[in-house]
DRENFI-165307 format. One record per residue: x negated, y negated, z of N, C-alpha, C in turn. Coordinates in steps of 0.2 Angstrom, whole numbers, plus 5000, padded with zeros to 4 digits. Atoms other than C-alpha are relative to their C-alpha. Example, Ala and Ser with C-alpha at 12.3 -4.5 7.8 and 13.67 -1.06 7.14 Angstrom:
BEGIN
499650065000493850225039499649945000 500450064999493250055036500449955003 
END
This chain:
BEGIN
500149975007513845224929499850075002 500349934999513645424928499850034993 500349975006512645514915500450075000 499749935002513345674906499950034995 499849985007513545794893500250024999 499449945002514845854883500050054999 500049935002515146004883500850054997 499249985004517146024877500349954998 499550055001518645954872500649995004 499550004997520245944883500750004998 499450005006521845974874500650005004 499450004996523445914882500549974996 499450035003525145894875500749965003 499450044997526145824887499449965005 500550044997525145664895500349945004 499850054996525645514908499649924998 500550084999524445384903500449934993 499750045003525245324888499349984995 500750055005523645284876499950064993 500049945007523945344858499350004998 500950005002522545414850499650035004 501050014996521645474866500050074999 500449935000520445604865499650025008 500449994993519745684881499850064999 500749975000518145754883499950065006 500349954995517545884896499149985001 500750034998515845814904499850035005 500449974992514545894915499549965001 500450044997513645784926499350025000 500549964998511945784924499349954999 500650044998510245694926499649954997 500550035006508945574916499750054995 500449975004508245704910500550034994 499549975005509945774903500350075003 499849964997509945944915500749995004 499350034998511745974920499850025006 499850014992512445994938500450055003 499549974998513746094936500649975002 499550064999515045944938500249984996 499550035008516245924926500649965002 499550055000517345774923500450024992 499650045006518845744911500049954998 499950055003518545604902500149974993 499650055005519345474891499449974996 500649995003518145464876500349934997 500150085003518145254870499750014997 500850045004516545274859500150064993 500249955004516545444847499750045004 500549944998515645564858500050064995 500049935003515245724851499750045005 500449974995514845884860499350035000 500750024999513045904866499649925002 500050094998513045704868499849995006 499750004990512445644885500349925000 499650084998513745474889499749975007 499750064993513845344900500650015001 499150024995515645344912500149985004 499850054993516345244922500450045004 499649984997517445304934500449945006 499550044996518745254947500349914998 499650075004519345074946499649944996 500050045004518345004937499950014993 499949985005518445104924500750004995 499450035005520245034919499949935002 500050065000519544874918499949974991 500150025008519544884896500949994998 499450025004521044844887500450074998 499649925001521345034881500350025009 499749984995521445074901500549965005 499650024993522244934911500550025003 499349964995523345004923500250084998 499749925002523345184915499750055006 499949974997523245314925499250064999 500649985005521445354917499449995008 500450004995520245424932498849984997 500650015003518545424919499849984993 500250045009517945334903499450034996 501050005002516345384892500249914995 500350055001515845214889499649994996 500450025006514345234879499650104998 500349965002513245354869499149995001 500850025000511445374876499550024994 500349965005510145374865499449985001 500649994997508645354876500149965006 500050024995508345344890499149985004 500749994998506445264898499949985005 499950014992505845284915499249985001 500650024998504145214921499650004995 500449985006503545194904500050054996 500149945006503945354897500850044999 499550005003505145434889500550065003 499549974997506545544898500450034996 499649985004507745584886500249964996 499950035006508045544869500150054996 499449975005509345594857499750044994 
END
């Protein structure tokens, strides 16, 4: 699992994967706290992200293990939408 935050949208009119509907994200990798990395991913947004959101994504294979990706050609998912995160009894980041 890798934490993120959107920070764009992706827009592409000619695509391989074959999955109507998709929407792909721009994500920078970035910590518990929410500080980014400077590590951006492309990914395949399953939940409603919005930008400023930090997700959850999966990546490589087992990230086409849902029904929208089996077998596509899909390198990263956002999986879920964090809405807190708590580390040793205290609170880290929240939405």
């Amino acid at each position: 699992m890798i934490l993120g935050m959107v920070t764009g949208t992706v827009v592409s009119t000619q695509k391989a994967d074959k999955i109507d509907g998709a929407k792909y994200l721009l994500v920078n990798k970035c910590d518990q706290f929410g500080k980014t990395k400077d590590d951006f991913y492309v990914a395949l947004d399953q939940v409603g992200a919005g930008p400023g959101e930090m997700v959850m994504m999966a990546q490589g294979s087992p990230n086409r293990q849902t029904k929208r990706t089996f077998d596509r050609p899909i390198d990263a998912s956002i999986i879920g939408i964090v809405d807190l995160i708590d580390q040793f009894g205290q609170t880290a980041y929240k939405k």
